[in-house]
N, C-alpha and C positions, 0 to 999 in steps of 0.2 A: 305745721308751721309754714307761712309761705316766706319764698323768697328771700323778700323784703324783711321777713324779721331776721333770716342768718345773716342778713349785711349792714347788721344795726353794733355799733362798740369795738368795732372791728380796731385792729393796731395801724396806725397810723404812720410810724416809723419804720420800713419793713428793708432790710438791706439786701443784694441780692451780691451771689458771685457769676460770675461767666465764664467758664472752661471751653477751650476747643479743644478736642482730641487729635491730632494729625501726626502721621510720623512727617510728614514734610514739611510741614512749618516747624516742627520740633527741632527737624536737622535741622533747616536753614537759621534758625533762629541760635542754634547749637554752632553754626559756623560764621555767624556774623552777616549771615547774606538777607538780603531785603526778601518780602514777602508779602503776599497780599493774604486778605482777610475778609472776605464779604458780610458771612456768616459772624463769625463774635461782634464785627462794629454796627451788625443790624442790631443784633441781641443791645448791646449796650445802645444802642439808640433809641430803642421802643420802650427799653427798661426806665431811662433817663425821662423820656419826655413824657412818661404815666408819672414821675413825680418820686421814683423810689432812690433809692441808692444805689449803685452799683461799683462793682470792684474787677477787675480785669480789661479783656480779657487774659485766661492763662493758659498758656499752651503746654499741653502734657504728649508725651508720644503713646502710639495706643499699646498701654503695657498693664495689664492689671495689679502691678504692685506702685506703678505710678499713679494710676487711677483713685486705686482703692485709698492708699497711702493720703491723696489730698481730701478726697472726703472723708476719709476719719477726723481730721485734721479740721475741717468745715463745720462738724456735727455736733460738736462739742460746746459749751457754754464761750462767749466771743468768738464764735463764727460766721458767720453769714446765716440769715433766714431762711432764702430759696436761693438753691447753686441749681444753674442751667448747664447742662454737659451739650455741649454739639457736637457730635461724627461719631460712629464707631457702634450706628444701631443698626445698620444692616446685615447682612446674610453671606459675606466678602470671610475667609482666613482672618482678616484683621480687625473684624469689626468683633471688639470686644468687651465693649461697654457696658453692657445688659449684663454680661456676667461679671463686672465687676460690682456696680452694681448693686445688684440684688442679691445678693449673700449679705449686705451691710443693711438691708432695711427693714428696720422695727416693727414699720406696718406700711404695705405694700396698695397704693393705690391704682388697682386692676383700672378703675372705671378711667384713667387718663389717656392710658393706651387703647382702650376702646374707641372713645372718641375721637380721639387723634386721629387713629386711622380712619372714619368714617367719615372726621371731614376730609380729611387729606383724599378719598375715596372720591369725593366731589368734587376736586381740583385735578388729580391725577389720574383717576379712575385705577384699574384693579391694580396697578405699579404701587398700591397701597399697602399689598399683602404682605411687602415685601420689608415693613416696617417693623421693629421690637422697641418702638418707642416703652416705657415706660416709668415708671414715677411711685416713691415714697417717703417716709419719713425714715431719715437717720437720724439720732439721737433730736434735735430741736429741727433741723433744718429740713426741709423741704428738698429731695433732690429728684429734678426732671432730666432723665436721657431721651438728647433728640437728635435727629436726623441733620447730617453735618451743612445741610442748602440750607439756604438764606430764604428759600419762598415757606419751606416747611418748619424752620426758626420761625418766622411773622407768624404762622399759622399759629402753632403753639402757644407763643406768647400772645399774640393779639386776642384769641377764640376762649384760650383756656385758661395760663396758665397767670396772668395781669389779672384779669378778671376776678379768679377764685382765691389766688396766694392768700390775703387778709383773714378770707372766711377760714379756710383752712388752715392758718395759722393759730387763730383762735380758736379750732377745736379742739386742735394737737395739744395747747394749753391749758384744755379742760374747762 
């Protein structure tokens, strides 16, 4: 089958969430104080202006019962389609996303994280290695963990993840 036929009936209405991970916007957010945001208002920008829906951003501190807790919550029938996580995919004590994660996903899409890195691999050369982006399905929903910058967000969503959602939502649906 080429292509062009998996990009044929595809869903049309596709909603997406946008999570950032950070314990410091969390606090600040948690104390009332101002904060900035590069990363989630990219996400929510690139999401917006391909034409989908989007819901956030929402900031969780990086805790795996906080994590795990909203995409359960996500996966479920009236959730969100594809939830975007940003921060907490690297290799830092705190970065604990991957493990939260992947213990929730039904069916585990290797080849995202592949890519990822190998474009990311052409933008920032071997500081690539250093990524555990990854991606699957929980219950209905689509969930991508990504890297908490704004250059490797666009990457994602512009390369991968805008492009494919539709087709791969349609398969997940049978």
């Amino acid at each position: 089958m080429h292509q062009k036929d998996h990009h044929r009936d595809l869903p049309k209405e596709i909603t997406f969430k946008v999570i950032v991970t950070s314990d410091t916007i969390s606090s600040r957010l948690e104390r009332g104080e101002p904060f900035e945001d590069e990363t989630g208002s990219e996400a929510i920008r690139l999401i917006t202006s391909s034409g989908f829906a989007v819901d956030g951003p929402i900031y969780l501190p990086n805790r795996l019962d906080a994590i795990r807790d909203r995409i359960k919550g996500e996966g479920g029938s009236g959730g969100a389609d594809v939830i975007v996580i940003s921060g907490g995919t690297g290799i830092s004590p705190r970065d604990i996303t991957v493990e939260a994660v992947s213990p929730l996903f039904d069916k585990e899409l290797p080849g995202f994280g592949e890519l990822f890195r190998r474009l990311s691999f052409e933008s920032i050369g071997t500081s690539a290695i250093a990524s555990r982006s990854t991606a699957g399905l929980v219950g209905r929903a689509l969930v991508f963990a990504l890297p908490g910058s704004p250059p490797a967000v666009r990457l994602a969503l512009e390369k991968i993840i805008l492009p494919e959602a539709p087709h791969l939502l349609k398969m997940a649906k049978g």
